[in-house]
VOPAGU-2260 file (C-alpha; in pm, 1 decimal, decimal comma):
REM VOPAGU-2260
SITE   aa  ch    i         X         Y         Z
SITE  UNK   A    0    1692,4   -3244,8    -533,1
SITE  UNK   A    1    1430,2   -2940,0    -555,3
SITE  UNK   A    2    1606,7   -2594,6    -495,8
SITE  UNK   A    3    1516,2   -2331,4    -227,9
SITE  UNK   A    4    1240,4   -2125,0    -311,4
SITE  UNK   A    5    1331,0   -1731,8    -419,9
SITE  UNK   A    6    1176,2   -1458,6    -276,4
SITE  UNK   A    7    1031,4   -1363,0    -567,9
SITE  UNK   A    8     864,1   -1714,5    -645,1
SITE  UNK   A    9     721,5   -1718,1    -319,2
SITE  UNK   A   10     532,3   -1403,8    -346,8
SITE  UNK   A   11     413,2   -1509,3    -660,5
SITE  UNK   A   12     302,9   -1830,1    -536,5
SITE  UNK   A   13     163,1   -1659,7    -219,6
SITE  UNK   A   14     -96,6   -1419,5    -465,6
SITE  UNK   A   15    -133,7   -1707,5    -724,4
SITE  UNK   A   16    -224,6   -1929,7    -429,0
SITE  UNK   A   17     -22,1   -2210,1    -622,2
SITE  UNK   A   18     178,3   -2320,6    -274,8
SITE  UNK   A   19     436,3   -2107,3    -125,5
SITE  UNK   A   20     671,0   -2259,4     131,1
SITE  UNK   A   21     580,5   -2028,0     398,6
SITE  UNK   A   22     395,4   -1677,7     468,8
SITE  UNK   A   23     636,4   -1377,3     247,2
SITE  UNK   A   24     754,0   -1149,2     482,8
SITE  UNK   A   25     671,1    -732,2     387,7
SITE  UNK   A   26     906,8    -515,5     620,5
SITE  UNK   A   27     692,4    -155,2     699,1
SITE  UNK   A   28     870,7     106,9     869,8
SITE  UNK   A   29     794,6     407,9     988,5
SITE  UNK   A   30    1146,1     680,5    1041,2
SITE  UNK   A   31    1029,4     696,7    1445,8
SITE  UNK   A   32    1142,8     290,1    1514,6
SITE  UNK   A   33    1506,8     336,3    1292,8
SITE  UNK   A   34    1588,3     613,5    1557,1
SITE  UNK   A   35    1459,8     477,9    1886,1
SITE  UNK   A   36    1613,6      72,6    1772,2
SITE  UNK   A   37    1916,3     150,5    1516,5
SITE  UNK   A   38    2097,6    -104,6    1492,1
SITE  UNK   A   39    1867,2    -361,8    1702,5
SITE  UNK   A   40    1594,2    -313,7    1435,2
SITE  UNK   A   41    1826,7    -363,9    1143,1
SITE  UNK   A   42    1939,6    -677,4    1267,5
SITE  UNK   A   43    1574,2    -808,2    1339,9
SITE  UNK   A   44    1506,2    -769,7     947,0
SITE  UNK   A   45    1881,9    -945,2     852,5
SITE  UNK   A   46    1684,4   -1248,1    1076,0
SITE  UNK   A   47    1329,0   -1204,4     876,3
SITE  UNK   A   48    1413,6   -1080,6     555,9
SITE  UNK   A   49    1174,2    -931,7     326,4
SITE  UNK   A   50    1091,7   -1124,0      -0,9
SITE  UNK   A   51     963,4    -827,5    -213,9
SITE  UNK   A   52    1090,7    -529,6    -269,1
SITE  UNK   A   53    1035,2    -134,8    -357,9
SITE  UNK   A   54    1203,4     -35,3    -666,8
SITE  UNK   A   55    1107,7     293,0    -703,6
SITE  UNK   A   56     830,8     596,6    -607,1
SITE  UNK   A   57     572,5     831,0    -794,2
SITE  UNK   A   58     652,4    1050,3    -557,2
SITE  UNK   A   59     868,9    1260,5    -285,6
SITE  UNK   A   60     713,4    1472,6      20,6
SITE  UNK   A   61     510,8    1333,7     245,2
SITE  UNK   A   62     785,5    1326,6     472,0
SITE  UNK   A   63     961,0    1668,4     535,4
SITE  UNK   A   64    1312,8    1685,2     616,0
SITE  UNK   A   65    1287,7    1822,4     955,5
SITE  UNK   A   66    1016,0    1839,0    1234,6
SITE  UNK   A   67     765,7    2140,9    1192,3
SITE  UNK   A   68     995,0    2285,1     895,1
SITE  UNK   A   69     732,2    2314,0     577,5
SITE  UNK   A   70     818,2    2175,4     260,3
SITE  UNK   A   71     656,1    2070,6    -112,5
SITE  UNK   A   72     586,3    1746,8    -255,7
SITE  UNK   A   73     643,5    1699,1    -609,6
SITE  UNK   A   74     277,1    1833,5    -696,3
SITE  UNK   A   75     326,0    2174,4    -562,2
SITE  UNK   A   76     144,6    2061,7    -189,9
SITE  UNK   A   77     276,3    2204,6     131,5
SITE  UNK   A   78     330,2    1936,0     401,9
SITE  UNK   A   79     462,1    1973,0     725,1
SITE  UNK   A   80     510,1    1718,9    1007,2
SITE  UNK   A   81     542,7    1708,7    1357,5
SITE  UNK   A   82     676,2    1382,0    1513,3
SITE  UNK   A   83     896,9    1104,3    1370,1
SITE  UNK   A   84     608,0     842,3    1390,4
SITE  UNK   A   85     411,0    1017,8    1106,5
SITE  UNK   A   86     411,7    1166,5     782,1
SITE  UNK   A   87     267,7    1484,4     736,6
SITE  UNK   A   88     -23,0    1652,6     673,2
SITE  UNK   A   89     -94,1    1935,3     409,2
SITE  UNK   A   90    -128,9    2333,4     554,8
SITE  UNK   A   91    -158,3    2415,4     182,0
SITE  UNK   A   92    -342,6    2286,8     -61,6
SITE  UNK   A   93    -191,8    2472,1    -469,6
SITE  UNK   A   94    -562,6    2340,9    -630,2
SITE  UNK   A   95    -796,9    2525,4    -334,4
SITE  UNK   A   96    -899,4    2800,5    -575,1
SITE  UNK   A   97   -1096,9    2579,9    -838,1
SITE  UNK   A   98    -963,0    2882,1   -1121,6
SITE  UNK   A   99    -598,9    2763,8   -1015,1
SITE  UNK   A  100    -661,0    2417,7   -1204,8
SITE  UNK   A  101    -665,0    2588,8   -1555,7
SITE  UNK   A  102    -301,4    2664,1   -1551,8
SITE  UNK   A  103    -193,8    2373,4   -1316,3
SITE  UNK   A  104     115,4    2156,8   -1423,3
SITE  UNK   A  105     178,3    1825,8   -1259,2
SITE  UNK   A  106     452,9    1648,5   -1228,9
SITE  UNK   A  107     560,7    1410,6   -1482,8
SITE  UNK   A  108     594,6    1067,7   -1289,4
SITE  UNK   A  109     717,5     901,8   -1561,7
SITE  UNK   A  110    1035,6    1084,5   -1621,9
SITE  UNK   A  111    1306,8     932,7   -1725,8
SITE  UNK   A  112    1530,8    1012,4   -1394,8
SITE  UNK   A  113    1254,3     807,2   -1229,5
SITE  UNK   A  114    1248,3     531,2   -1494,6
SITE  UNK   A  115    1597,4     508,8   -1493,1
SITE  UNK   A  116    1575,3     514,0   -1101,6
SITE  UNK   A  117    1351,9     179,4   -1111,4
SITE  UNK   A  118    1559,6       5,3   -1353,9
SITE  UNK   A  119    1893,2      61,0   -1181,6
SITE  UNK   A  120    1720,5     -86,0    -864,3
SITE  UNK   A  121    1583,8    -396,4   -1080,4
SITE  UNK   A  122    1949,6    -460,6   -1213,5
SITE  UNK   A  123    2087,5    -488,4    -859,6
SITE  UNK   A  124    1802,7    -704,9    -732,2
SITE  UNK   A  125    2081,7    -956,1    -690,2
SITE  UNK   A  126    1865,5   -1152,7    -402,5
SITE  UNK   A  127    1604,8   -1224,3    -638,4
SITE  UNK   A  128    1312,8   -1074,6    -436,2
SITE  UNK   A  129     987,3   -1001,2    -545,2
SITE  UNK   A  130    1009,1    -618,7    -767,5
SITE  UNK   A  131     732,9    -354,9    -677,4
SITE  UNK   A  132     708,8     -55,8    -782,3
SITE  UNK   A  133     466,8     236,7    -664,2
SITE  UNK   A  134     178,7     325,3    -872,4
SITE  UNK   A  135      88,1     653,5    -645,8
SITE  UNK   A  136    -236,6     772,4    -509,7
SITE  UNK   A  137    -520,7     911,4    -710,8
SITE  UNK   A  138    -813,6     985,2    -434,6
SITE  UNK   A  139    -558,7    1103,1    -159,3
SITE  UNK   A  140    -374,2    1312,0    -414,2
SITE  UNK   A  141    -738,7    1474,5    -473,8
SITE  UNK   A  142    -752,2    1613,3    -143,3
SITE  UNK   A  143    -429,2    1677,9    -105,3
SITE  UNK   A  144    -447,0    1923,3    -410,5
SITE  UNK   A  145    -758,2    2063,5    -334,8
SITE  UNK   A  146    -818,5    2006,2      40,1
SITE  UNK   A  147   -1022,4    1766,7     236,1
SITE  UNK   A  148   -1341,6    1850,6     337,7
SITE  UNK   A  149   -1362,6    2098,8      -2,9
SITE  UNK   A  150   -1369,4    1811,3    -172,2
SITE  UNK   A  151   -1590,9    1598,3      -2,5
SITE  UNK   A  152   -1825,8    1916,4     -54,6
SITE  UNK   A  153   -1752,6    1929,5    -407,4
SITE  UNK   A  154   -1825,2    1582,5    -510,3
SITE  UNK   A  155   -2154,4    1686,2    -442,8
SITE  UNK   A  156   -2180,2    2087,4    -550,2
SITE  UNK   A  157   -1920,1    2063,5    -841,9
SITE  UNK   A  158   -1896,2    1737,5    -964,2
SITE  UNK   A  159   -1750,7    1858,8   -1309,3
SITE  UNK   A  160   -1453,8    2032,4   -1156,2
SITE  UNK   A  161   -1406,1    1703,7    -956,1
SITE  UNK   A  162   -1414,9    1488,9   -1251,0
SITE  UNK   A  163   -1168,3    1724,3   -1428,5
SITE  UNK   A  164    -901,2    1692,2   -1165,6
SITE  UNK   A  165    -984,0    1343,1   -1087,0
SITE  UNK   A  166    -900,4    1276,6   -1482,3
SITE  UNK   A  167    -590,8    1514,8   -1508,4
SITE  UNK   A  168    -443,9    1311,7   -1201,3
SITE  UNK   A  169    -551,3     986,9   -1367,3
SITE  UNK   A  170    -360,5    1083,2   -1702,2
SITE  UNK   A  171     -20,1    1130,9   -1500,0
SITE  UNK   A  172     -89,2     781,7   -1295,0
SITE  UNK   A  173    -177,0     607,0   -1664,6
SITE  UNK   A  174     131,8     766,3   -1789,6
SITE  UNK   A  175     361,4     576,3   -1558,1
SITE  UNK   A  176     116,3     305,8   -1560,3
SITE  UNK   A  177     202,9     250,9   -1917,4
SITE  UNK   A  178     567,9     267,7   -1908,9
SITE  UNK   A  179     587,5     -22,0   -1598,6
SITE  UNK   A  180     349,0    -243,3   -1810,5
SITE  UNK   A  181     671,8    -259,3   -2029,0
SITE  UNK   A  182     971,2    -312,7   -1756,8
SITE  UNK   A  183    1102,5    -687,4   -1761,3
SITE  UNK   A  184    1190,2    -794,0   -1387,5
SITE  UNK   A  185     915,4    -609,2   -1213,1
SITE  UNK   A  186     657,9    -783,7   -1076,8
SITE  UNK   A  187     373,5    -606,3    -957,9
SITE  UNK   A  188     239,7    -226,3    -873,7
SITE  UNK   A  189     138,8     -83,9    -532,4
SITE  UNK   A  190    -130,7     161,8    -577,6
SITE  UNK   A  191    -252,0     362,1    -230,4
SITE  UNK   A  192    -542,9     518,6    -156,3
SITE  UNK   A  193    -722,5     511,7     222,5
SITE  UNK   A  194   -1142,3     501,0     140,2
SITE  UNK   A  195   -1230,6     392,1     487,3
SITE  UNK   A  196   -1318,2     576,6     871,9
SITE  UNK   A  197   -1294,8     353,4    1147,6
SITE  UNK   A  198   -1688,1     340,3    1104,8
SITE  UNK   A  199   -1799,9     326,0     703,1
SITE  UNK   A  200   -1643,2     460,7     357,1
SITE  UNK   A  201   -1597,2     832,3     297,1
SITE  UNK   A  202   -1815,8     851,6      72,3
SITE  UNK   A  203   -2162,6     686,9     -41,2
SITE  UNK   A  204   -2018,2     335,9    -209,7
SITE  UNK   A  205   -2260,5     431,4    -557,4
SITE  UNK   A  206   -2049,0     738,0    -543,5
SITE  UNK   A  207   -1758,0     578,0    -539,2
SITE  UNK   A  208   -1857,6     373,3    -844,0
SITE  UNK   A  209   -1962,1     651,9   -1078,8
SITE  UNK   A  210   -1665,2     825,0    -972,4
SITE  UNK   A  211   -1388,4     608,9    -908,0
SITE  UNK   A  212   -1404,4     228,7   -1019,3
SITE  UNK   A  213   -1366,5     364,6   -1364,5
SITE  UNK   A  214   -1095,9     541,9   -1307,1
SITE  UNK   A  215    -920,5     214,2   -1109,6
SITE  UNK   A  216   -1046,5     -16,1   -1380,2
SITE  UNK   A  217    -824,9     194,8   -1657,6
SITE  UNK   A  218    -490,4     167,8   -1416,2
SITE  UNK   A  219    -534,0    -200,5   -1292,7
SITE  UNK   A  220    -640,5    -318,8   -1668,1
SITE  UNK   A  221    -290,1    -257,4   -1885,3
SITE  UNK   A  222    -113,0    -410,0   -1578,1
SITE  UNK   A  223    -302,0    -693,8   -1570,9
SITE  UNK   A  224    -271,0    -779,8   -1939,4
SITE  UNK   A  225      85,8    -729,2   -1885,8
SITE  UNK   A  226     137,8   -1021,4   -1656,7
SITE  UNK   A  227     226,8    -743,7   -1316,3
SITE  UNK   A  228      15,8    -822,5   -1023,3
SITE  UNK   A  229    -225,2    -484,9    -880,5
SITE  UNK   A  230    -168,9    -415,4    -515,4
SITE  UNK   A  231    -389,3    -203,2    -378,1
SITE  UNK   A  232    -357,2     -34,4      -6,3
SITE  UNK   A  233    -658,3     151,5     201,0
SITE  UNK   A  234    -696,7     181,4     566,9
SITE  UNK   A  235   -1082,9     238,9     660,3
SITE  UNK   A  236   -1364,7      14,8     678,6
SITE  UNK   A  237   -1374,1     -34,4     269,8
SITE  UNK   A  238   -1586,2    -317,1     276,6
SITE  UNK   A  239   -1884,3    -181,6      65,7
SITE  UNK   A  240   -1609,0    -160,2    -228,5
SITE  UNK   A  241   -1390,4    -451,3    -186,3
SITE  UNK   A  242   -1596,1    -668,7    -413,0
SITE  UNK   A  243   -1570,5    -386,5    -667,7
SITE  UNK   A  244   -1260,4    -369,2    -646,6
SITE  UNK   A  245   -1130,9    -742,5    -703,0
SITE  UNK   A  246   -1380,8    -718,1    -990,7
SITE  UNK   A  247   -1113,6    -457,7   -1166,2
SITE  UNK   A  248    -870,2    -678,7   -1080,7
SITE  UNK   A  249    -709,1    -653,5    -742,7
SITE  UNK   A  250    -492,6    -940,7    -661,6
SITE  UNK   A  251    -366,2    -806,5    -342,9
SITE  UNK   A  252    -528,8    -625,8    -109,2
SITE  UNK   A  253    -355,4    -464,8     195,6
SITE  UNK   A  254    -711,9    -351,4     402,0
SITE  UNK   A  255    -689,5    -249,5     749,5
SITE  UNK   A  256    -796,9    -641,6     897,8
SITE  UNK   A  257    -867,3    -481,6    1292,6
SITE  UNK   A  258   -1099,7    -191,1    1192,1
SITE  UNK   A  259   -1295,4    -390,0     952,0
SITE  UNK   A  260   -1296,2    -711,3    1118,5
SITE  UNK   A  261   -1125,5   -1052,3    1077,1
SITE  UNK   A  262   -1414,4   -1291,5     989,3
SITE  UNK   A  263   -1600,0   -1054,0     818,5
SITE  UNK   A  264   -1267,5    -954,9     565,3
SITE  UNK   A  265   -1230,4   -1360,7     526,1
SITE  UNK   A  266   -1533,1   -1385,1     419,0
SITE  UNK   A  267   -1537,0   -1155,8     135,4
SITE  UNK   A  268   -1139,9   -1246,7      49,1
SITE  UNK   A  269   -1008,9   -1554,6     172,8
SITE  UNK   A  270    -943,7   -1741,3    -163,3
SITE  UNK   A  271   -1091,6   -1445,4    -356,6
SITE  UNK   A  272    -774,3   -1210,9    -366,1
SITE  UNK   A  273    -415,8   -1216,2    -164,8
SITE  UNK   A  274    -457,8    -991,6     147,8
SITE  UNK   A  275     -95,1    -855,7     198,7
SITE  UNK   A  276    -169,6    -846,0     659,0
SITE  UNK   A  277    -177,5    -589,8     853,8
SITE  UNK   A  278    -149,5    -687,2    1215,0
SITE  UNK   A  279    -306,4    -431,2    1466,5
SITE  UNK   A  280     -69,0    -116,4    1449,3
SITE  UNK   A  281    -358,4     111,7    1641,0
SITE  UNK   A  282    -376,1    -126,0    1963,7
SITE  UNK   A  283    -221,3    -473,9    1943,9
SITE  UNK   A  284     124,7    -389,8    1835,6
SITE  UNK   A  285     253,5    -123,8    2049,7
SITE  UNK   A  286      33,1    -178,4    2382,6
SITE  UNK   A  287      -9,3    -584,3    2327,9
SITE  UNK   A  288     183,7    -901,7    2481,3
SITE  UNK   A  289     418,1   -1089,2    2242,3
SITE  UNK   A  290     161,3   -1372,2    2335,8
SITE  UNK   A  291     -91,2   -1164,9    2184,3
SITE  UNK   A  292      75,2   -1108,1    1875,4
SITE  UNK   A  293     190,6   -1445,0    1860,6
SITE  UNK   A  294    -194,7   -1554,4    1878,2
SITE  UNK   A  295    -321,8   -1272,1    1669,5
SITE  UNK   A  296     -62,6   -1315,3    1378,3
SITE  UNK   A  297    -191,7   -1743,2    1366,9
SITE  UNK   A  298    -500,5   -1622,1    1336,2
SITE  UNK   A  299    -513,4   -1392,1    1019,7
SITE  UNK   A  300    -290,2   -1644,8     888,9
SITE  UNK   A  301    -513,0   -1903,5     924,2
SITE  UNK   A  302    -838,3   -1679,5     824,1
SITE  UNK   A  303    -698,1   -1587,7     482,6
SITE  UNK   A  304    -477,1   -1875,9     368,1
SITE  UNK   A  305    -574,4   -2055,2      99,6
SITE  UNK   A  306    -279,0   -2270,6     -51,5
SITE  UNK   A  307    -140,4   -1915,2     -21,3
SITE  UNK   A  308    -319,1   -1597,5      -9,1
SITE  UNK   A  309    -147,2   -1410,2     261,3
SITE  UNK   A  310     121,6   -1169,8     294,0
SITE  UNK   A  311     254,1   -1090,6     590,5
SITE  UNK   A  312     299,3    -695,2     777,7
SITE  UNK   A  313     288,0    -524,5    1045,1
SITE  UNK   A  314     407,8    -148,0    1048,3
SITE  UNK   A  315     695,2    -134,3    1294,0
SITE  UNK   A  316     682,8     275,4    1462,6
SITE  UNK   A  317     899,4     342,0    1774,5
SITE  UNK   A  318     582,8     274,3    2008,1
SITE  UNK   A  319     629,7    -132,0    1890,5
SITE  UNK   A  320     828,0    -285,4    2166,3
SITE  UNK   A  321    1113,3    -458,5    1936,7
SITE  UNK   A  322     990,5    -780,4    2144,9
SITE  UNK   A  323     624,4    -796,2    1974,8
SITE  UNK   A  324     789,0    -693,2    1620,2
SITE  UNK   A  325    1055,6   -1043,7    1677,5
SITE  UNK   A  326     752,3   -1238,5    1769,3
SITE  UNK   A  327     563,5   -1098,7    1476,6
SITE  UNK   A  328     815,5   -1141,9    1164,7
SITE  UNK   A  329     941,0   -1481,3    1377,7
SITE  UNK   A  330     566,5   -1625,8    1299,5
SITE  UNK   A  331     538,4   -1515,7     962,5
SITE  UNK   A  332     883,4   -1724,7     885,3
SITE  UNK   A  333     776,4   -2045,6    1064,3
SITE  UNK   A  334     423,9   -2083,6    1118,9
SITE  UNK   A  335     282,5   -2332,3     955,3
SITE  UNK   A  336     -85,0   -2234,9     880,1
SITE  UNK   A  337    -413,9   -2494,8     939,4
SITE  UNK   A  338    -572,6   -2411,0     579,6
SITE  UNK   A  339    -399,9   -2648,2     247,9
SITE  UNK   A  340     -13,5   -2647,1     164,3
């Protein structure tokens, strides 16, 4: 008699494309749908649960402990937010002075109050799911230090000082980087970094490849000579760069599927690289019919599976009826997709 399938194995199987028994199920929430659904929602995800799991952040911040009250992340940036359904956005960025980076000290993400943080959660991974732990953000982080449309400017007019940051970031992300290569029980690393507009990249895509694929190539490399699987996130039309990046090793890709466009992401991924869904969250989710999501979710299934080769999300905020969210995780449990077993 063959035994259930773990979490964990299923995931794998699901990026290896080596024959899951069914989509793995990713639970994204954002604080807004907790408060509005409570209880409700809780008990949704005991129904689905989710096969991998989060054992541990780079960071601390984003979100601010109370609406429209200020507050620092871990890298000295000041964030404030003001609803539930998002995190915030920076009012002050420590690195906007370029003469400020001289004397700059980042955080050390690789402490050992965060190391010790990721193995206790690995020890009581009783259930077996898939481990994941965060990698952190070395574009957004950028920005975030030095402001938005400075850097965009600066790429350009001080290319130097962008490199330097870029590469003092880089050595705290390769710091950690190095010290998960070496954890037994976790699985993969989630790396996040949002390249696209609704309309094109940020940035010109031979840019992006002087300046960033490097920098990628050195994170995704020890990690994949380690045996951990690189997931990388990034809203946006990225499609200029998503065959650079499954060249460094990407195995699965979370890309915002509405923006840049079903077919089109199949055709440069399905049975290339894992895409880890992302069901409508701008439109379809919180405005559509449970028919629609029912319809929508069969689709990307079938688009992208490949003997595996799907994850399945959908970001659950409080404007997602709790109807479409059932009908969503519900498919992603039983659906059997079109493509091979």
């Amino acid at each position: 008699m063959s035994h259930p399938m773990t979490s964990r194995e299923r995931v794998r199987r699901a990026i290896e494309m080596t024959g899951p028994d069914r989509v793995p199920i990713t639970h994204v929430t954002l604080p807004g749908a907790f408060l509005k659904y409570g209880h409700a929602l809780e008990a949704l995800y005991a129904r689905y649960p989710a096969d991998s799991v989060s054992v541990g952040s780079a960071t601390y911040g984003e979100y601010g402990p109370e609406i429209g009250v200020p507050s620092r992340d871990a890298w000295g940036a000041l964030w404030v937010r003001h609803t539930d359904e998002h995190k915030g956005q920076v009012i002050g960025h420590p690195l906007a002075d370029w003469d400020a980076l001289r004397a700059f000290v980042p955080p050390d993400t690789a402490s050992d109050a965060l190391l010790a943080e990721i193995n206790h959660n690995l020890e009581a991974n009783v259930e077996k799911r898939y481990a994941l732990a965060d990698g952190d953000t070395l574009w957004q982080r950028m920005f975030y230090l030095h402001g938005y449309q400075q850097t965009l400017v600066d790429l350009l007019d001080a290319p130097e000082r962008c490199a330097a940051l870029r590469d003092m970031i880089l050595q705290v992300m390769r710091r950690r980087v190095d010290h998960l290569c070496r954890m037994e029980g976790l699985d993969g690393v989630h790396f996040r970094d949002d390249w696209g507009t609704q309309t094109a990249l940020m940035i010109r895509p031979q840019l992006w490849r002087e300046m960033f694929k490097p920098a990628y190539a050195t994170l995704f490399a020890p990690l994949r000579d380690a045996g951990k699987h690189v997931w990388f996130h990034s809203d946006g039309v990225i499609t200029d760069i998503i065959p650079d990046l499954l060249e460094i090793g990407v195995q699965v890709l979370n890309p915002q599927v509405n923006a840049i466009g079903r077919e089109r992401l199949a055709a440069l991924c399905a049975g290339r690289v894992c895409i880890e869904g992302d069901i409508d969250r701008q439109w379809l989710l919180p405005h559509g019919t449970p028919e629609q999501v029912r319809v929508a979710v069969r689709a990307d299934v079938n688009a992208f599976w490949r003997n595996g080769g799907y994850i399945g999300r959908g970001e659950i905020a409080g404007d997602v009826p709790l109807a479409n969210a059932a009908v969503m995780l519900d498919e992603f449990a039983t659906y059997q997709p079109t493509g091979t077993r």
